[in-house]
N, C-alpha and C positions, 0 to 999 in steps of 0.2 A: 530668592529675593534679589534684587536689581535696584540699587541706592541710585538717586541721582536730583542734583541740585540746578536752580533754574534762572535766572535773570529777564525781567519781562519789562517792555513799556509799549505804548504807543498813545493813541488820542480819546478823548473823555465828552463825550456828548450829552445832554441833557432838555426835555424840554423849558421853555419858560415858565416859570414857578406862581403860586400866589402866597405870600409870607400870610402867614395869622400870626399877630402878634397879641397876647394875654396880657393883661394889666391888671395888677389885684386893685379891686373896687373901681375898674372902668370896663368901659364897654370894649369886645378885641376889636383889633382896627386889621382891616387887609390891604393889601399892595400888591402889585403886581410887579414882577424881578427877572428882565431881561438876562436870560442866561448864555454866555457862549460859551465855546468847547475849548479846552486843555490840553495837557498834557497827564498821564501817568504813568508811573514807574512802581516796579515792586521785587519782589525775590520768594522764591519757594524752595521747599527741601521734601522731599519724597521718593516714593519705596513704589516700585511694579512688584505686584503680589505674583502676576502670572502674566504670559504675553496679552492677556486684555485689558485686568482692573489693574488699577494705580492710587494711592490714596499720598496724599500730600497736605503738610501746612503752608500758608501763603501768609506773606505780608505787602500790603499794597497801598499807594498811596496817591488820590486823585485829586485835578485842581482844575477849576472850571471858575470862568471870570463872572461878575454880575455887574450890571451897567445900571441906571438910571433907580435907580432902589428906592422908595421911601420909606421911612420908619420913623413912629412915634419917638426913637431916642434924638432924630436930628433935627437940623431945624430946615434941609434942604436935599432935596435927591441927592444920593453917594451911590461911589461905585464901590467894588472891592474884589471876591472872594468867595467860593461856595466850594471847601476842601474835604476830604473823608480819610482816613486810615482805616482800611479793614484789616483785620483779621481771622482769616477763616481755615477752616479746614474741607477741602478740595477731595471727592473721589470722580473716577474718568472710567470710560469704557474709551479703548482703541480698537476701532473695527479694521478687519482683513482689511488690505487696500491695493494697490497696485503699484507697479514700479516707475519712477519716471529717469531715466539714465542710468538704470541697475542701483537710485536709491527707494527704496521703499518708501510710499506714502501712504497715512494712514489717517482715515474721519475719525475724527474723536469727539465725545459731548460728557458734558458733566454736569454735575451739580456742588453745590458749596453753601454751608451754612458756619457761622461764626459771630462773631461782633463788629458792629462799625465803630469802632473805641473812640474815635473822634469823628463826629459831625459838624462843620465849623465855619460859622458866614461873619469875614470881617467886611465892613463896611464904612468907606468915611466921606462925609459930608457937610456942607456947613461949616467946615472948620473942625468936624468934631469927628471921634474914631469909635465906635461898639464891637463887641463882639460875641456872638452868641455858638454856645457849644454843649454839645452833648453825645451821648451814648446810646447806641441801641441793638435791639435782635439785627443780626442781615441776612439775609441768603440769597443766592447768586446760581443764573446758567450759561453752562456754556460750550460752546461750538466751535470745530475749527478743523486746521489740516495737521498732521505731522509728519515732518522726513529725517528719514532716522538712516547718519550716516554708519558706515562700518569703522567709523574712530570712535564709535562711545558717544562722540557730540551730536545733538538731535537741531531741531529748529524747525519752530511752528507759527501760524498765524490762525488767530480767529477772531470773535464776537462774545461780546460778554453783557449779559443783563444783571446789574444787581438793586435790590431793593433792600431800604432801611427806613421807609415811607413814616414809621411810627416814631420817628425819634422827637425827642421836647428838647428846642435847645435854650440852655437858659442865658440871659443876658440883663440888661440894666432894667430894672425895675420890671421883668417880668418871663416872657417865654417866648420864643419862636416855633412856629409849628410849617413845615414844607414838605414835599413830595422827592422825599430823593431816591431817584431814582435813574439812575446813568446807563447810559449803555456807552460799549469802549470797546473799542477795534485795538485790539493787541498782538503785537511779537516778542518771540518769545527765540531765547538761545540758550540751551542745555548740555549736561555732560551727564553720561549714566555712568558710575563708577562699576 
């Protein structure tokens, strides 16, 4: 067994959303929520069982802007915020790969199931600020390269889909319901102890 801890960020993509907003004893209202892309940052700690599988915990954290928003809490389009914190657990396959200047490179893909512990859209508008949050299942694939030097430190790049599409977030006088669903181009700098 082969320990090794990890440091990752890069950019957070998403398409544009349509909020449903729940109102007890009103009818939902929808909007439609300009979304643009971010920044992410996280860290992992994980174990190579053998030179292919790898099984890892992750913690990650994404921030993606929202522009022109409407919402029954305001009284005028707001922009703000559309954040996530996962928490998952990460297993990998590393396939045979090839050499590029006597470092080894290798395609890797995964998969990742965990929680998205926070689901989180601030919003202000009007003069006025909401914020709606919540929890849910997530699971997450993923693809990329890895070059693994002969000091121990590694360093990767790929693509990452994750979904938590189900989550209810709650907020002033009712519930937010949206499609989250990111995709995020990530690098990644490691050490295998």
């Amino acid at each position: 067994l082969q320990f090794y801890a990890e440091a990752r960020g890069g950019f957070s993509f998403m398409s544009d959303q349509t909020f449903r907003f729940a109102r007890a004893g009103l009818s939902d209202a929808t909007t439609k929520a300009k979304v643009g892309s971010s920044w992410m940052a996280g860290a992992a700690l994980g174990v190579n069982l053998n030179n292919a599988f790898r099984v890892e915990a992750e913690y990650l954290y994404r921030r993606n802007t929202l522009k022109n928003v409407s919402t029954p809490a305001l009284s005028a389009p707001g922009s703000g915020d559309f954040n996530s914190v996962f928490i998952m657990g990460n297993a990998y396959y590393d396939f045979e790969g090839w050499k590029f200047s006597s470092v080894p490179v290798r395609p890797v893909i995964g998969l990742g199931l965990g929680v998205a512990q926070e689901i989180d859209v601030d919003l202000t508008g009007g003069g006025r600020s909401v914020n709606y949050s919540g929890s849910d299942f997530a699971y997450q694939a993923l693809a990329g390269v890895r070059l693994e030097y002969d000091s121990g430190w590694y360093s990767s790049v790929g693509l990452r889909y994750a979904n938590a599409s189900k989550a209810r977030l709650k907020g002033p006088a009712g519930t937010l319901r949206a499609n989250y669903a990111p995709i995020s181009t990530v690098i990644s700098i490691g050490y295998r102890f």
